[in-house]
LOTOR-529626 format. One record per residue: residue number from 1; residue in one letter; y, z, x of N, C-alpha, C in turn. Coordinates in nm, 3 decimals. Layout:
N
  num  residuo      n.y      n.z      n.x     ca.y     ca.z     ca.x      c.y      c.z      c.x
  NUM        A        Y        Z        X        Y        Z        X        Y        Z        X
...
% end
This chain:
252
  num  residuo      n.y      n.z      n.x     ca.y     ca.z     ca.x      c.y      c.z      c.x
    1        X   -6.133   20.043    9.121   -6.113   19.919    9.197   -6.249   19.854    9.225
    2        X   -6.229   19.755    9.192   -6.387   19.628    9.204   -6.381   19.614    9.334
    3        X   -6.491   19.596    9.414   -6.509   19.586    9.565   -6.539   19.416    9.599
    4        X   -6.584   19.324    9.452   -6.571   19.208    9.477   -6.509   19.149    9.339
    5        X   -6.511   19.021    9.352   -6.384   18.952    9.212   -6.474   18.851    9.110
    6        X   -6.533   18.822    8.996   -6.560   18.748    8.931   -6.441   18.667    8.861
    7        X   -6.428   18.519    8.919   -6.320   18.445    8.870   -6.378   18.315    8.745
    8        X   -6.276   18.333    8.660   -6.287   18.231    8.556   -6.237   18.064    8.624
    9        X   -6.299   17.983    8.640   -6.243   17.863    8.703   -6.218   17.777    8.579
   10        X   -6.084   17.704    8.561   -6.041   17.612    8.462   -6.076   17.515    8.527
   11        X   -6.103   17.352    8.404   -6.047   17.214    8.470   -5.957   17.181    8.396
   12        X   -5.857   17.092    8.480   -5.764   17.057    8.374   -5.784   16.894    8.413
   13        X   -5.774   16.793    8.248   -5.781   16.665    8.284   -5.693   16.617    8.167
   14        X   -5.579   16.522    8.222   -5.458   16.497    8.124   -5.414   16.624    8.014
   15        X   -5.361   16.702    8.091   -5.309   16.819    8.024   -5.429   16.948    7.921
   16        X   -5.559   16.888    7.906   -5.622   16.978    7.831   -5.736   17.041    7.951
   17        X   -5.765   17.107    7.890   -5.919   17.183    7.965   -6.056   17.122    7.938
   18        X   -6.122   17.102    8.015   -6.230   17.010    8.025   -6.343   17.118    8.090
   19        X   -6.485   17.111    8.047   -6.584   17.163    8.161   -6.656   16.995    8.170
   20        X   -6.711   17.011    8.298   -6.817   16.902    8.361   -6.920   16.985    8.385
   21        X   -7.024   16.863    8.375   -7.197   16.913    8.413   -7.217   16.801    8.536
   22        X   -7.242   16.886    8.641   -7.284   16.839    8.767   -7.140   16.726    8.792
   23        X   -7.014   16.789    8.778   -6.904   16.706    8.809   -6.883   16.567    8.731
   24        X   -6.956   16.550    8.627   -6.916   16.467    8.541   -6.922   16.465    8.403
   25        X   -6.942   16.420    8.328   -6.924   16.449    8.206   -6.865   16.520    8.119
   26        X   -6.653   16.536    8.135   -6.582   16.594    8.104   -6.582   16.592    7.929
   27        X   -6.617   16.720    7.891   -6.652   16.776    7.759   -6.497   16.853    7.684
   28        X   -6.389   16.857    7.628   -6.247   16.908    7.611   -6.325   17.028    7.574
   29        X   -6.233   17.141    7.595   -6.305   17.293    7.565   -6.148   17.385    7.508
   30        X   -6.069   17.298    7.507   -5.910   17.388    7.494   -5.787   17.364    7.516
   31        X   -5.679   17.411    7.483   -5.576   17.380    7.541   -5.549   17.517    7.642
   32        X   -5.460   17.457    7.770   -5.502   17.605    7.890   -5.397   17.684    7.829
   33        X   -5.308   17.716    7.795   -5.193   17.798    7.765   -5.282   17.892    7.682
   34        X   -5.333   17.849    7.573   -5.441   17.943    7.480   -5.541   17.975    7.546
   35        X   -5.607   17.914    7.632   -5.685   17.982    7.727   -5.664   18.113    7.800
   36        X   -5.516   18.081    7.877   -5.496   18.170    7.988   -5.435   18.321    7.891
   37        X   -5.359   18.282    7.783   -5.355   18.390    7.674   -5.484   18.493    7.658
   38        X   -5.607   18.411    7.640   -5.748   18.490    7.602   -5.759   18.598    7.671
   39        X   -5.760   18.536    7.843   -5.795   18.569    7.898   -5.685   18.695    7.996
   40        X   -5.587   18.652    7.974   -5.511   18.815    7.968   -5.529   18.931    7.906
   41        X   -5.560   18.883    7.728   -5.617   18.986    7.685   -5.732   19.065    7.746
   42        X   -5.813   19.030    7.776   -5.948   19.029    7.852   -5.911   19.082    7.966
   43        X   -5.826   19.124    8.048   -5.765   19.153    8.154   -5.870   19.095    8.283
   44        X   -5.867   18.989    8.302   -5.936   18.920    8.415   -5.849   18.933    8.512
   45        X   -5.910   18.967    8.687   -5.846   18.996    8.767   -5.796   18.848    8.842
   46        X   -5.852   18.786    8.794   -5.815   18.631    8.892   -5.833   18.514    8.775
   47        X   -5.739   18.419    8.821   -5.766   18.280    8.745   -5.778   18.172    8.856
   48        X   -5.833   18.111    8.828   -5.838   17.906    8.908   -5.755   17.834    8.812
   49        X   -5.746   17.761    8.807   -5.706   17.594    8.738   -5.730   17.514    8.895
   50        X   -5.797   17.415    8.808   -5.824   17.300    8.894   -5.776   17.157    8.873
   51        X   -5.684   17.062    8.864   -5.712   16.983    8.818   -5.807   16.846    8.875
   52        X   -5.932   16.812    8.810   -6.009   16.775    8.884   -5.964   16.622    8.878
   53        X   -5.889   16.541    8.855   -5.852   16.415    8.846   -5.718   16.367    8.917
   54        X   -5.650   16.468    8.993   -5.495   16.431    9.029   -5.510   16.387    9.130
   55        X   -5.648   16.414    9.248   -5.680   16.343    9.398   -5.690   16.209    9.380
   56        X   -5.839   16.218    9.306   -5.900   16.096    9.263   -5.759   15.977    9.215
   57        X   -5.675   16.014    9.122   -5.594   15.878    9.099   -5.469   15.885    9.167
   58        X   -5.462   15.956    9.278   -5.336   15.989    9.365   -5.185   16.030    9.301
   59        X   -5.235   16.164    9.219   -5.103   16.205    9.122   -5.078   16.303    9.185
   60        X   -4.938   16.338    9.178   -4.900   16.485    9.225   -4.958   16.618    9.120
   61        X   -4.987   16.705    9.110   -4.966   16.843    8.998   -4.872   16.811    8.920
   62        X   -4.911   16.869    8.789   -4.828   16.868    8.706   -4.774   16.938    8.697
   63        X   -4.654   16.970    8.785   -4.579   17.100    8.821   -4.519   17.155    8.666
   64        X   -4.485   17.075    8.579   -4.412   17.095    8.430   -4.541   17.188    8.351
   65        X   -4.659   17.130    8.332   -4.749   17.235    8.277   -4.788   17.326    8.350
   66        X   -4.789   17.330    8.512   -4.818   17.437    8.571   -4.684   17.542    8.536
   67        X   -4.583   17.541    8.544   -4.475   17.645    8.499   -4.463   17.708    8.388
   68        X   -4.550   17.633    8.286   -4.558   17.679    8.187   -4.699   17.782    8.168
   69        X   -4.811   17.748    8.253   -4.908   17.780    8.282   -4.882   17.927    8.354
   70        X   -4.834   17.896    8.477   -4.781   18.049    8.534   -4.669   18.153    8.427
   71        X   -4.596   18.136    8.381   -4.552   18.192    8.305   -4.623   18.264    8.164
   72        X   -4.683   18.282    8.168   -4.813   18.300    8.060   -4.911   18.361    8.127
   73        X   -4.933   18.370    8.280   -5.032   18.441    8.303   -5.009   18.541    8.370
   74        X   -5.084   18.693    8.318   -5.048   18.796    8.377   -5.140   18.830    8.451
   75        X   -5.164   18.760    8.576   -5.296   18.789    8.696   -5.286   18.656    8.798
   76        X   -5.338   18.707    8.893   -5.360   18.674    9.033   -5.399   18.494    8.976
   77        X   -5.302   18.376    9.020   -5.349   18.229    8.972   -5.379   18.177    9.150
   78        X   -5.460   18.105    9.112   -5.458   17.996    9.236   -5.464   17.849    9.167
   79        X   -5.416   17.753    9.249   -5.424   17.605    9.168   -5.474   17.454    9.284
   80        X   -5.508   17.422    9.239   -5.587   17.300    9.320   -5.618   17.144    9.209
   81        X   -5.550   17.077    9.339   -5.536   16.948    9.242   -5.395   16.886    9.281
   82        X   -5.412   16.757    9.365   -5.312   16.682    9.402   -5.223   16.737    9.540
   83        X   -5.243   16.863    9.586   -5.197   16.914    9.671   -5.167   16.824    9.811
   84        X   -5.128   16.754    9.830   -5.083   16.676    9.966   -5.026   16.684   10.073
   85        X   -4.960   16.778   10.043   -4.783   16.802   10.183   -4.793   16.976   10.185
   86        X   -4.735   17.011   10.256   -4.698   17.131   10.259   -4.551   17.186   10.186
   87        X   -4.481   17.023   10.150   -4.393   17.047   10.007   -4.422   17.053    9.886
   88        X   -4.571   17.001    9.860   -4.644   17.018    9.754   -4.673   17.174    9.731
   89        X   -4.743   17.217    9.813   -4.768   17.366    9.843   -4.642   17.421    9.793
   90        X   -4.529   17.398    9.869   -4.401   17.505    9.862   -4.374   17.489    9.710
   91        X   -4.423   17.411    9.643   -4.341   17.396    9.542   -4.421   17.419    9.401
   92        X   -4.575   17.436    9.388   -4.680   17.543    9.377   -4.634   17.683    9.362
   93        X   -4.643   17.747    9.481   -4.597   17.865    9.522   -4.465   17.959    9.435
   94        X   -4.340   17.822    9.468   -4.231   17.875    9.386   -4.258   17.877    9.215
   95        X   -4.343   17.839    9.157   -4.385   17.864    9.059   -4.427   18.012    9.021
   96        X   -4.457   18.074    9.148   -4.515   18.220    9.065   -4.697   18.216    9.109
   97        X   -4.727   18.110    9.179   -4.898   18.113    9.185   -4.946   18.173    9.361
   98        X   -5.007   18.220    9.326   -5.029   18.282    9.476   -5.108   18.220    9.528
   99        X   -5.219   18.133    9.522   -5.304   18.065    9.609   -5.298   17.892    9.574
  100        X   -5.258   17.855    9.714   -5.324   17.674    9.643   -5.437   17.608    9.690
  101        X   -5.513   17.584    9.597   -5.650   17.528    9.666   -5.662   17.380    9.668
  102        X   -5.738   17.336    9.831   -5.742   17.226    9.890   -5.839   17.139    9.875
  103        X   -5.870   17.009    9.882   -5.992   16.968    9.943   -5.992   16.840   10.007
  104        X   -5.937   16.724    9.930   -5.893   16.598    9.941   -5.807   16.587   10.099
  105        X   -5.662   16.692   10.085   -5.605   16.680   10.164   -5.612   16.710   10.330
  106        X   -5.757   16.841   10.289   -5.814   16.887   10.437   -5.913   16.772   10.498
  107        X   -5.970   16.741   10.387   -6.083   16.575   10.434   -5.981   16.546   10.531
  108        X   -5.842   16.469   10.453   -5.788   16.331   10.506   -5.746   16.441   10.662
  109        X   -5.642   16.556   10.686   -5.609   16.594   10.739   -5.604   16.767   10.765
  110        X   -5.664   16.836   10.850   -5.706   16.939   10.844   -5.575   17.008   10.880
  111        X   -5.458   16.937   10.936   -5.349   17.031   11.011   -5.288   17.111   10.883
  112        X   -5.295   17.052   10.756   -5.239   17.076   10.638   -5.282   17.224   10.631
  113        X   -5.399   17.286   10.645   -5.452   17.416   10.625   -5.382   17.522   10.705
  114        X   -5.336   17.438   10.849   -5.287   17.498   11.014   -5.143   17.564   10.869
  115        X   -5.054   17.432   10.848   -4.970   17.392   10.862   -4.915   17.525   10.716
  116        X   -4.997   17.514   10.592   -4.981   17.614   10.442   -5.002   17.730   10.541
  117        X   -5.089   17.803   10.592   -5.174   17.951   10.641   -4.998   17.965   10.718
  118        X   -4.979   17.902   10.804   -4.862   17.946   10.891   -4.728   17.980   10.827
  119        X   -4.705   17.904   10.722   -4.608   17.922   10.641   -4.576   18.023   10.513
  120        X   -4.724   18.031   10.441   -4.718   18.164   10.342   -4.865   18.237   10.347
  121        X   -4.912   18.250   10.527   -5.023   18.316   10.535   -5.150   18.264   10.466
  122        X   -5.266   18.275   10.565   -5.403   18.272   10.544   -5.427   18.299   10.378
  123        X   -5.392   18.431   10.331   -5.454   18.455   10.215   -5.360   18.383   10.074
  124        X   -5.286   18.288   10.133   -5.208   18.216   10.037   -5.299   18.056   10.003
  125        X   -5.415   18.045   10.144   -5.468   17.914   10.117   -5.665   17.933   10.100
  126        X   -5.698   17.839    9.958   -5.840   17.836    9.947   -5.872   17.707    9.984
  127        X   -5.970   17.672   10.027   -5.981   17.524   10.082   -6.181   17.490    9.986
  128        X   -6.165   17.420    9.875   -6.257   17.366    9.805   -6.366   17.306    9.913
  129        X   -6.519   17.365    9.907   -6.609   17.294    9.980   -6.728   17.245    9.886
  130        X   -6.769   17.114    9.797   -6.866   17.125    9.773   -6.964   17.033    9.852
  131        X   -7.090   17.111    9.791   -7.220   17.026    9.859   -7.266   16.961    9.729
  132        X   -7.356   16.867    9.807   -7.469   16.787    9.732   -7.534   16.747    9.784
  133        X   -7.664   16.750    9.758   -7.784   16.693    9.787   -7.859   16.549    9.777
  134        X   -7.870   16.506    9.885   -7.928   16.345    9.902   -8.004   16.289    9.872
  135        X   -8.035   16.204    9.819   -8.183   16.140    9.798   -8.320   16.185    9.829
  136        X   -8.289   16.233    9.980   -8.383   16.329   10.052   -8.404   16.470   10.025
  137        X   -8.320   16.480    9.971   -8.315   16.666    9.906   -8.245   16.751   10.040
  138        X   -8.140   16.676   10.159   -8.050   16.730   10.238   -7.926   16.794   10.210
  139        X   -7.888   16.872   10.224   -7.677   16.945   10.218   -7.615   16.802   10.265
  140        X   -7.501   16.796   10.202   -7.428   16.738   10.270   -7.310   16.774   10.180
  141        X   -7.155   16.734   10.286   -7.084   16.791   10.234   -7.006   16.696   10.180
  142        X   -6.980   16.673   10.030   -6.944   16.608    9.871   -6.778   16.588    9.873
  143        X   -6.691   16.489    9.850   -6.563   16.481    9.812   -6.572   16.405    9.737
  144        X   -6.508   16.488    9.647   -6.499   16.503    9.495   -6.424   16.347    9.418
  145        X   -6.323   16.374    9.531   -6.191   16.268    9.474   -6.267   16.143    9.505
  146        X   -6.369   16.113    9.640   -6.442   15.991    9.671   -6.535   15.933    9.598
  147        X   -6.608   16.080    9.540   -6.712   16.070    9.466   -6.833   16.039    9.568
  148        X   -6.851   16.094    9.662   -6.963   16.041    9.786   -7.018   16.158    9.883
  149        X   -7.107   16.163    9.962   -7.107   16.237   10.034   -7.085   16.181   10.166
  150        X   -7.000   16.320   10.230   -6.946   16.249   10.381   -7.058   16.272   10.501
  151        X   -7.066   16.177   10.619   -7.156   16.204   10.689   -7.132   16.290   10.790
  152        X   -7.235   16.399   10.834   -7.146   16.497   10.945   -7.192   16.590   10.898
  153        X   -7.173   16.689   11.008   -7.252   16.829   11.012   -7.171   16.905   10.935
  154        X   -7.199   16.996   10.811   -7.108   16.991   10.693   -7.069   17.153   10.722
  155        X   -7.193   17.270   10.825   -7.153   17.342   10.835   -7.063   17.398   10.956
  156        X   -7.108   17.295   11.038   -6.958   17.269   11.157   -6.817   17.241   11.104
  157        X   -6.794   17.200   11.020   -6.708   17.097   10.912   -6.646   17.267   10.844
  158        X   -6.695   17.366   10.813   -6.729   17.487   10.753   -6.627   17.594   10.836
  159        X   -6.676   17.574   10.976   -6.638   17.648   11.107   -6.501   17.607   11.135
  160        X   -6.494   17.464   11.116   -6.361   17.438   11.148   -6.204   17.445   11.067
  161        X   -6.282   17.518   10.911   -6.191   17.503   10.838   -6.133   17.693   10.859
  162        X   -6.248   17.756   10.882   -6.191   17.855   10.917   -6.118   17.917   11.040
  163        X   -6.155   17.788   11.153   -6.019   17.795   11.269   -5.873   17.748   11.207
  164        X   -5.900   17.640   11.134   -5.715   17.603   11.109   -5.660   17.718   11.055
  165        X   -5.757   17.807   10.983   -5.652   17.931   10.904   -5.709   17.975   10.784
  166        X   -5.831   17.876   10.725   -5.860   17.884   10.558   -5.855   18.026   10.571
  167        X   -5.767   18.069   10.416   -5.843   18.228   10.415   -5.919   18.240   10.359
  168        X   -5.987   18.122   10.256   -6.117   18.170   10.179   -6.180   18.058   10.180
  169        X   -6.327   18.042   10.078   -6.360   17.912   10.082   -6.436   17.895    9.939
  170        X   -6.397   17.810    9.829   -6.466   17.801    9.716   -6.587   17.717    9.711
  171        X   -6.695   17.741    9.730   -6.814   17.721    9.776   -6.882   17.677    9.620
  172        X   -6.859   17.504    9.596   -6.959   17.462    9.487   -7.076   17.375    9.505
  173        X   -7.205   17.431    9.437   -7.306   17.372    9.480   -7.304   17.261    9.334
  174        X   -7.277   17.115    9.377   -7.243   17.008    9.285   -7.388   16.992    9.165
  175        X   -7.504   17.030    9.203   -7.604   16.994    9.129   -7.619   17.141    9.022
  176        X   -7.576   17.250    9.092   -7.552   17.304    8.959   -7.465   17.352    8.867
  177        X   -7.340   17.273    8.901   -7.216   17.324    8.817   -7.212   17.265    8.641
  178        X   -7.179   17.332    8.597   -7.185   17.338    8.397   -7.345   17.322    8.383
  179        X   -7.450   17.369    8.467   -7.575   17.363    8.394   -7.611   17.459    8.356
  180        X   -7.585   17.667    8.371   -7.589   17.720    8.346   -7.735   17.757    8.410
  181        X   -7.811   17.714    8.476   -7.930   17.711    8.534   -7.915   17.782    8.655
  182        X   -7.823   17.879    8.701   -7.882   17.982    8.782   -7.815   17.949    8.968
  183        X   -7.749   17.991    8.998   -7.729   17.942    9.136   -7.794   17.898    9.243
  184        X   -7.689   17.853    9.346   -7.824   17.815    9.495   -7.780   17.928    9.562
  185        X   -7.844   18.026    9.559   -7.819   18.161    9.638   -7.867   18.136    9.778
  186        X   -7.961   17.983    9.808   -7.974   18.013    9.972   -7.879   17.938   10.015
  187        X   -7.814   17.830    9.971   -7.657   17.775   10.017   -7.562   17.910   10.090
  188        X   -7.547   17.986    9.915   -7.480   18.104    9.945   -7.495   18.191   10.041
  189        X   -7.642   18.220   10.103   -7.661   18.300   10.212   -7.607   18.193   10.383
  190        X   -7.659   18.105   10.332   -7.654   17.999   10.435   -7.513   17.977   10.497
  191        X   -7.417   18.002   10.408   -7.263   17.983   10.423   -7.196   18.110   10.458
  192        X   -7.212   18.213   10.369   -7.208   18.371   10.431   -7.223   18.391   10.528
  193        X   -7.371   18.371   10.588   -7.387   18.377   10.722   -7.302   18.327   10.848
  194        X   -7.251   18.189   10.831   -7.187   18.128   10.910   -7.051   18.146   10.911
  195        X   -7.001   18.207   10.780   -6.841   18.208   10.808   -6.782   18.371   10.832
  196        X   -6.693   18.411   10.864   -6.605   18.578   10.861   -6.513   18.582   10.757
  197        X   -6.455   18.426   10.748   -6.378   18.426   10.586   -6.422   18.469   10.462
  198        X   -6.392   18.511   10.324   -6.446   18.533   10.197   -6.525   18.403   10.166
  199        X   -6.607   18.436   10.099   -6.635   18.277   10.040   -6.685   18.306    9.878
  200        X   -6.589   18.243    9.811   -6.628   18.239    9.660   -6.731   18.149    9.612
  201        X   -6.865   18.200    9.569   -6.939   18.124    9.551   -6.930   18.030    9.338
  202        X   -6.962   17.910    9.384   -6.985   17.870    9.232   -7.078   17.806    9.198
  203        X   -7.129   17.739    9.052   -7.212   17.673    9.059   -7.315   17.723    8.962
  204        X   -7.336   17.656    8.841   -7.469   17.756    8.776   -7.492   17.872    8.744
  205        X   -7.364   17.973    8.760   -7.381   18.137    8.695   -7.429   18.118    8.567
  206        X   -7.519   18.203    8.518   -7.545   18.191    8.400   -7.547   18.373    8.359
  207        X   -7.535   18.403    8.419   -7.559   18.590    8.411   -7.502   18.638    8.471
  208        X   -7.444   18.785    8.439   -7.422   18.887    8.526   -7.488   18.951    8.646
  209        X   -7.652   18.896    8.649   -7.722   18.930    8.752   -7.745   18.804    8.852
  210        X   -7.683   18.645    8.837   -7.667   18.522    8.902   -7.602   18.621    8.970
  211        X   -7.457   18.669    8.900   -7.342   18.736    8.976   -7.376   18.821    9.077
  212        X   -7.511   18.909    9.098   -7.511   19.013    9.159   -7.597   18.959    9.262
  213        X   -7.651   18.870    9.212   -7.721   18.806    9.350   -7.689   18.748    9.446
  214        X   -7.532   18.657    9.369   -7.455   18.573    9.504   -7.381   18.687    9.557
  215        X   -7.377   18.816    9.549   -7.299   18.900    9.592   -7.384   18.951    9.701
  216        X   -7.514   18.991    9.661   -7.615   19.015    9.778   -7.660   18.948    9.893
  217        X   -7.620   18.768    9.819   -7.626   18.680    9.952   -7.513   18.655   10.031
  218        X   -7.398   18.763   10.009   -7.290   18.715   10.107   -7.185   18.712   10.026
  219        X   -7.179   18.614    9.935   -7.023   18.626    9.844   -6.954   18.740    9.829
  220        X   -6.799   18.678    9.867   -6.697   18.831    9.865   -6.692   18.792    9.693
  221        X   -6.718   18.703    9.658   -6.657   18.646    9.500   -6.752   18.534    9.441
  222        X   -6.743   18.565    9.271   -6.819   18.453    9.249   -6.743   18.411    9.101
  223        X   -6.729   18.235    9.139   -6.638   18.158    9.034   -6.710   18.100    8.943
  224        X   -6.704   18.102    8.798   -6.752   18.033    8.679   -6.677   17.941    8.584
  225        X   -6.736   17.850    8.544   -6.651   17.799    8.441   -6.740   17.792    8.301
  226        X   -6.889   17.753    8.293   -6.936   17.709    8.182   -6.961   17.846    8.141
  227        X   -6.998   17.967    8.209   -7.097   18.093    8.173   -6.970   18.171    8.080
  228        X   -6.830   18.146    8.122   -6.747   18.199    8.049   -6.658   18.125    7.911
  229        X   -6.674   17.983    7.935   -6.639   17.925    7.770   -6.745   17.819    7.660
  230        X   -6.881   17.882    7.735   -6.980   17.871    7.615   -7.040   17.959    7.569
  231        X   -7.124   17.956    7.486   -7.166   18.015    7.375   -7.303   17.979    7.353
  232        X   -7.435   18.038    7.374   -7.545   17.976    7.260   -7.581   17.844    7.319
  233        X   -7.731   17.837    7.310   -7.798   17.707    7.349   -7.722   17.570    7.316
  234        X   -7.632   17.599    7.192   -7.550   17.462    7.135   -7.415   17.407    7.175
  235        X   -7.419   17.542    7.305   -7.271   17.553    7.375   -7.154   17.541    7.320
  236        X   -7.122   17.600    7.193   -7.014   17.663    7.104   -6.933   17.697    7.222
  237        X   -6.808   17.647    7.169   -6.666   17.714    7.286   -6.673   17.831    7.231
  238        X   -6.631   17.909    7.321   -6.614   18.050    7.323   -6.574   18.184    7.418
  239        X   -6.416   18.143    7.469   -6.410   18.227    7.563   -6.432   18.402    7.572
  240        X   -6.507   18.384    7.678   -6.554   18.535    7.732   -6.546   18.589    7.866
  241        X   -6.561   18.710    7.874   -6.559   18.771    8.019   -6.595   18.880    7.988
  242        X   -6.653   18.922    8.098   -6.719   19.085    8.118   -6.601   19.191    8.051
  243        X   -6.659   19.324    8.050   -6.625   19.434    7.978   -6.573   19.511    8.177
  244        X   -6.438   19.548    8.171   -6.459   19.655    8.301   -6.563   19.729    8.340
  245        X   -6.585   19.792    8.237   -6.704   19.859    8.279   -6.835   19.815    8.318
  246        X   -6.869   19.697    8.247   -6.954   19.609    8.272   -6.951   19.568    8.444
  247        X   -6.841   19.517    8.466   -6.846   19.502    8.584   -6.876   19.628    8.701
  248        X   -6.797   19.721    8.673   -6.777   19.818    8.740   -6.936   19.851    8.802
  249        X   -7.011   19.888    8.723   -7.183   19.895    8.723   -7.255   19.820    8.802
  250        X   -7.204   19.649    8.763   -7.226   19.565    8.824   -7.225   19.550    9.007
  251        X   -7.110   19.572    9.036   -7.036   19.595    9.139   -6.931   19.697    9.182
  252        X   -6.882   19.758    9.135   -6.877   19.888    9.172   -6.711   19.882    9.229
% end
């Protein structure tokens, strides 16, 4: 038994799989059904799907490819993207996915977190936090669907998501996601420190030892997307994931 979780994070944009560099520049990398296939083989203990476009143009989930999506995967899913209501949630859930992850909907309204945690428990809800950095080279805390950073104390903002109930928190640092350039491990300590919840760190893994470092700064978990479906300076698709044992060594 692994004492912490390395998760593969999908995007999904109009039905295919997409990676972004620094949240933009959606690159197609797959179709997810053949994805999430790979990666069963591979026996990965956790999956994401995200879809990063369903806030932004105010769509519900694509509950039709998500069913098809859950059905195909033999491991722990969480899903995020369009989530709005707590009928949205329920109806997620009845799919077969055990976690739904938030972000848009906790911005607009935080009771939503109160409202999922109370209904199918804390460890049924992840609540998406990213940062980005200002002109000034400050944190601040990033919505995605706005495309902006919001003004406000981002790690108070942090505190409060873990009173409504969050049970975890997917922690992306926006300047280094799909660059493969190595994490912000003092974010990661910085956020560790402040919360009692898990916090999955992301952002820039490029190694198994990125991995062991956000683990040393606090992360119960650490989420990837580019380090696991590229390949080579020329970034050849190519899904991968650690060896058990590999990990095991790793983390134990």
């Amino acid at each position: 038994m692994l004492t912490h979780r390395l998760i593969p994070v999908l995007l999904l944009k109009d039905g295919g799989l997409v990676k972004t560099t620094k949240f933009g520049d959606p690159k197609y990398v797959g179709d997810p059904i053949n994805v999430v296939r790979i990666f069963n083989e591979k026996e990965v203990d956790e999956l994401a799907i995200l879809d990063i476009f369903a806030s932004s143009r105010g769509r519900a989930p694509d509950f039709e490819l998500l069913a098809q999506i859950a059905s195909e995967c033999f491991m722990p899913l969480s899903y995020g993207g369009g989530i709005r209501s707590i009928d949205d949630a329920k109806r997620v859930f009845s799919l077969g996915i055990e976690k739904v992850c938030i972000q848009t909907a906790a911005l607009q309204n935080i009771k939503i977190i109160t409202e999922i945690a109370r209904d199918f428990g804390t460890q049924s809800i992840t609540v998406s936090v990213d940062i980005k950095k200002n002109w000034l080279g400050r944190r601040g805390l990033y919505s995605a669907s706005a495309g902006k950073i919001i003004q406000g104390d981002w790690l108070n903002y942090l505190k409060t998501l873990e009173a409504a109930g969050a049970g975890e928190i997917l922690l992306t640092s926006v300047e280094r996601d799909g660059t493969l350039s190595g994490m912000d491990f003092e974010l990661i300590r910085e956020v560790s420190e402040c919360l009692s919840i898990p916090v999955v760190a992301a952002g820039g893994a490029s190694s198994l030892d990125d991995v062991r470092k956000a683990i040393d700064c606090g992360a119960n978990a650490v989420a990837a997307g580019a380090f696991f479906v590229y390949q080579g300076p020329h970034r050849a698709v190519l899904i991968s994931y650690p060896r058990y044992a590999e990990l095991k060594r790793l983390m134990g």
